[in-house]
N, C-alpha and C positions, 0 to 999 in steps of 0.2 A: 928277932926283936919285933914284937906286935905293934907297936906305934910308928914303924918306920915306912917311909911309901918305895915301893922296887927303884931299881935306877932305870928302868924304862919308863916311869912316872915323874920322875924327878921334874925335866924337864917341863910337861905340861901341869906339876904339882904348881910347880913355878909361878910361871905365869899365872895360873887360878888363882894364887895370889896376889897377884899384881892388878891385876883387873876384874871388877864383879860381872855378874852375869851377864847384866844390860849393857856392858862396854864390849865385853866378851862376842857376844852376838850382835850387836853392831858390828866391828872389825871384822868378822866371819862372814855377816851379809854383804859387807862393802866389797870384799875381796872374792865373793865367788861371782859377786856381779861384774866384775873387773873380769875375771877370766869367762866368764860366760860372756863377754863385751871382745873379746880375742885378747886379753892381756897374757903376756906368755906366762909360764910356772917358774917360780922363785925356787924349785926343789925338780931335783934331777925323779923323773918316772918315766919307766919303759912302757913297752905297751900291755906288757902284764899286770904293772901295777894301775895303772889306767881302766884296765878291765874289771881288777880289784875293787874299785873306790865307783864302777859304773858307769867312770866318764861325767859322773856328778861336778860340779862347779863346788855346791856345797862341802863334799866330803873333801876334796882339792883344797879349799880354802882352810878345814878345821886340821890337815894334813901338816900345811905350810902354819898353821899356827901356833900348832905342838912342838914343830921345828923351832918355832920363833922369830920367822923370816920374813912375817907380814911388815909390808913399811908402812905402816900409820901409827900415828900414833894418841894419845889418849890427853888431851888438854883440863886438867881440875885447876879449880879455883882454890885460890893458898890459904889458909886458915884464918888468914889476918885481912883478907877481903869479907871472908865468911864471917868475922865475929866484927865487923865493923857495918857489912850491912845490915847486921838483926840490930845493932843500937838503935839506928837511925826508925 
C-alpha cells in the first residue's frame, strides 16, 4: 500500500502531527538542554546506544520524542479566543 507510512513511522508520524515544526523544535531544544543540564533520560540506553546517537544531548532528546516520552507540553490558544481577538 503506497500511501501508508511503516509501523516504525507510525509513532513519530504521529506526533508530526500533532505539533508543527516550531513547537516540534522548541520541545527538542528544551529537552536536550535539560539533559545536557544532567537531567536523567526518560528512555532506557546502554552504552552502545549512547555511542550510536554520539552522546549528543540533541539526538537523545529527538530519540525520547519519537518515543513520545518528552514531558512538556504545547499550550495554543482556543479558536474562540482567536476569533474574538481579531473583532476587537
Amino acid at each position: 500500500m503506497a500511501g501508508k507510512a511503516s509501523k516504525d513511522s507510525g509513532a513519530a508520524g504521529e506526533l508530526a502531527q500533532k505539533y508543527n515544526k516550531y513547537e516540534t523544535a522548541r520541545m527538542i531544544g528544551a529537552r536536550a538542554l535539560q539533559i545536557s543540564m544532567g537531567a536523567p533520560f526518560l528512555i532506557k540506553l546502554d552504552e552502545e546506544g549512547l555511542k550510536k546517537l554520539r552522546y549528543s544531548p540533541v539526538e537523545i532528546a529527538k530519540l525520547e520524542f519519537e518515543k513520545g516520552v518528552i514531558p512538556i507540553a504545547v499550550k495554543r490558544p482556543s479558536a474562540s479566543l482567536a476569533s474574538s481577538a481579531s473583532k476587537e
